[in-house]
C-alpha positions in Angstrom: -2.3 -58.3 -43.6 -4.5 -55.0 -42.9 -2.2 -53.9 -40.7 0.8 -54.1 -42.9 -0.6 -52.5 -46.0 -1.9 -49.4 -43.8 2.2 -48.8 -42.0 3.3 -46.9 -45.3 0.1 -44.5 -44.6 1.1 -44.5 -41.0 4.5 -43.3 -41.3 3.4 -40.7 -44.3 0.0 -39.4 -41.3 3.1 -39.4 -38.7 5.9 -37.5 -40.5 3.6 -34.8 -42.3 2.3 -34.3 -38.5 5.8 -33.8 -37.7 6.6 -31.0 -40.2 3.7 -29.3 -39.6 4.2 -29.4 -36.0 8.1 -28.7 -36.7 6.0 -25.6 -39.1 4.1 -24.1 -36.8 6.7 -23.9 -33.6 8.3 -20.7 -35.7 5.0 -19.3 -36.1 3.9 -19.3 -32.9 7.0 -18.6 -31.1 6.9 -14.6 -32.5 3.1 -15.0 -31.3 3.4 -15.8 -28.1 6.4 -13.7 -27.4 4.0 -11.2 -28.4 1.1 -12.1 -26.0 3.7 -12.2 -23.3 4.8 -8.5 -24.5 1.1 -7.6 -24.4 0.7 -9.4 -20.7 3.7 -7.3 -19.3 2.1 -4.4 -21.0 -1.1 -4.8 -19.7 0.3 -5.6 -15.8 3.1 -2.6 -16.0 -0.1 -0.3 -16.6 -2.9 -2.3 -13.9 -0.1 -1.4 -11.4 -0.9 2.1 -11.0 -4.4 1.2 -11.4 -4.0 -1.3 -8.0 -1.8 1.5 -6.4 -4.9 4.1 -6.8 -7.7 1.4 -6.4 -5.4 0.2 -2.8 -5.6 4.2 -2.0 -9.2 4.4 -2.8 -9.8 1.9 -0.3 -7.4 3.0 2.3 -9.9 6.5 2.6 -12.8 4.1 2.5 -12.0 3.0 5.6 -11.4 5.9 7.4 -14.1 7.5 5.7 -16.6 4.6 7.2 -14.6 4.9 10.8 -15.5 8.6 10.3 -19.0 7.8 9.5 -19.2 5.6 12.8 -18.2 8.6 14.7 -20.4 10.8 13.3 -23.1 8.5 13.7 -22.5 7.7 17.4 -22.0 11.6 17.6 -25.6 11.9 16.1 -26.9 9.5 18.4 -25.8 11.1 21.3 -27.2 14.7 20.5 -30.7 13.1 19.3 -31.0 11.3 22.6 -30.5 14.6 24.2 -32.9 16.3 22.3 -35.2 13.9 23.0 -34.9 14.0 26.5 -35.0 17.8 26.1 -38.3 18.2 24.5 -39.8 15.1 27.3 -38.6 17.7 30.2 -40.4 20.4 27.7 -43.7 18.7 27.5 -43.7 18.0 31.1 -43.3 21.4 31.8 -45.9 22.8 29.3 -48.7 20.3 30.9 -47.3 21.9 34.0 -48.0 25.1 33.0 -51.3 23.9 31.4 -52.4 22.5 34.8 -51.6 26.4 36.7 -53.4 28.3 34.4 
């Protein structure tokens, strides 16, 4: 008996749900067909943002492969200096020893 005196409320909660569903489809539509504007906006101008950030790390890596060079460069003439100022030293105790 509860059941049947709460189906007139049930159709009145179901069809005002239904209108205001059927309400707010036109009123969102224009919104989201503006967010989607606003997305295409957004990734037409990230693109030349990628392009440059992709470049930017294009000369990061030769930059860094530079760097390696450069470093085994440095490597080489500080190992030569050091050998340099060994034979150096030797020869001033050398000369220390004559005199």
């Amino acid at each position: 008996m509860g059941i049947i005196f709460m189906l007139p409320f049930l159709f009145i909660f179901l069809i005002k749900t239904e209108k205001l569903r059927e309400d707010d489809s036109p009123r969102k539509e224009p919104a989201k067909r503006l967010k989607m504007e606003e997305r295409e906006q957004v990734k037409q101008g990230q693109e030349p943002l990628m392009e440059m950030m992709n470049q930017l790390m294009e000369e990061m890596k030769q930059l860094r492969e530079e760097n390696r060079g450069i470093k085994k460069e440095l490597q080489t003439i500080n190992g030569i200096l050091e050998r340099e100022r060994e034979e150096w030293q030797e020869k001033e105790k050398l000369r220390r020893k004559n005199q």
